[in-house]
C-alpha positions in Angstrom: 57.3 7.3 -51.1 59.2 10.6 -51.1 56.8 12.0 -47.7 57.9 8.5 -46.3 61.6 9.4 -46.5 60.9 13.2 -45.7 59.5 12.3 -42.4 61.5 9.2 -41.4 64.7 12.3 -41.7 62.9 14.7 -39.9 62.6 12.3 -37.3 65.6 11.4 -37.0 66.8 14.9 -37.0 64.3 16.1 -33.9 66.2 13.0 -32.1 69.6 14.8 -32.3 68.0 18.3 -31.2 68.4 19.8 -27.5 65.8 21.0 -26.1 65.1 23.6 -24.0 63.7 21.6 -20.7 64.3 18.7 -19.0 62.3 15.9 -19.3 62.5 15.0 -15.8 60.1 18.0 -14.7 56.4 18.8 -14.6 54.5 21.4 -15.4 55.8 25.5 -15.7 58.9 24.4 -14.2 59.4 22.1 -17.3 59.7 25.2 -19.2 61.3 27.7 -17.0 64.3 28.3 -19.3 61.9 28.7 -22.4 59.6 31.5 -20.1 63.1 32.7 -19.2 64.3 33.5 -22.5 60.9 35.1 -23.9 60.8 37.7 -21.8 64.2 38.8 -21.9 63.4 38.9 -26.0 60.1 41.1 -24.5 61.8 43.1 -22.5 64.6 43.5 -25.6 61.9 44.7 -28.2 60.3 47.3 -25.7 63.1 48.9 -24.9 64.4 48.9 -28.7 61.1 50.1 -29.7 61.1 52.8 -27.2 64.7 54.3 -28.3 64.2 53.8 -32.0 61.0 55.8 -31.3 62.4 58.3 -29.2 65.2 58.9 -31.6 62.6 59.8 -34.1 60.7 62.1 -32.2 63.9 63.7 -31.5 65.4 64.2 -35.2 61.6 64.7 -36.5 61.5 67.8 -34.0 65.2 69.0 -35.3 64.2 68.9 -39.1 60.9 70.2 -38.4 63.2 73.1 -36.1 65.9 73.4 -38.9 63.2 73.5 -42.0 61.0 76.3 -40.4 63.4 79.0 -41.1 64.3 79.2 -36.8 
């Protein structure tokens, strides 16, 4: 009874959602705002990954510099 009511709510819930495509379209072009927005998050994580890890080569190499007596 309780799974019942569960899923007649979560049904009704996904009704009031917007979704990322319109419903008009086929195919990739269906989800061209979905692709869109993937590799822009992608493209975000590279290049944090790359400056996160450049910043700790950089201070690794400075307390390595600073700890070895000059």
């Amino acid at each position: 009874m309780k799974l019942g009511k569960y899923l007649g709510e979560v049904r009704g819930e996904l009704k009031k959602a917007t979704w990322p495509w319109d419903p008009k379209e086929k195919g990739l072009k269906r989800y061209k705002q979905l692709i869109d927005s993937t590799v822009v998050v992608l493209i975000a994580m590279v290049l944090l990954g790359a400056f996160v890890a450049t910043i700790d080569f950089a201070m690794r190499n400075t307390m390595d510099f600073l700890t070895s007596g000059f």
